[in-house]
C-alpha positions, 0 to 999 in steps of 0.5 A, spaced: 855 820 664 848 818 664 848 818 657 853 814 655 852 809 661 845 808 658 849 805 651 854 800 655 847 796 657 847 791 652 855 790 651 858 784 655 863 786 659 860 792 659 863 794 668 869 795 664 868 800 660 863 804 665 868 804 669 873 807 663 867 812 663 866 813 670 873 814 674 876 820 669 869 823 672 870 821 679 878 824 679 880 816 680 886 814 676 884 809 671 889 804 672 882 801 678 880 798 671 886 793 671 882 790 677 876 791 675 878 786 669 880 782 673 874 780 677 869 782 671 868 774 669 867 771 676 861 778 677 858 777 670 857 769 672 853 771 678 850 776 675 848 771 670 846 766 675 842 771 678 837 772 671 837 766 670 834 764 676 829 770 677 827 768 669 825 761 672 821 764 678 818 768 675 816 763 670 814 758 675 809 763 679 806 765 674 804 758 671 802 756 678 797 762 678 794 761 672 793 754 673 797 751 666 802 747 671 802 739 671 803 738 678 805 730 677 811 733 672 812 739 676 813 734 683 818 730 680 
């Protein structure tokens, strides 16, 4: 299960197909799927909002800490 889990990483929409893997384990029916495709965008948009703004964290501490940051366009 962790192997093939480790392989759905880089796929998009990839909850669904873990989930394909993962209900049969469990005993679960997988007919849980159609749910979880229905929901899948609306969690994949707030996953995606959720790395944007740590990449945009990130990227502002780290320059404030190395002093390249110009503070008159940054305060705009």
């Amino acid at each position: 299960m962790t192997i093939s889990s480790a392989g759905v990483a880089g796929v998009g929409g990839r909850a669904t197909f873990a989930a394909l893997m993962v209900l049969p384990a469990m005993g679960l029916p997988i007919t849980l799927v159609a749910l979880l495709i229905s929901i899948e965008p609306l969690i994949d948009m707030g996953r995606t909002a959720l790395n944007v703004n740590g990449s945009m964290v990130a990227g502002t501490i780290t320059s404030q800490l190395m002093h390249q940051t110009d503070k008159s366009i940054f305060d705009k």
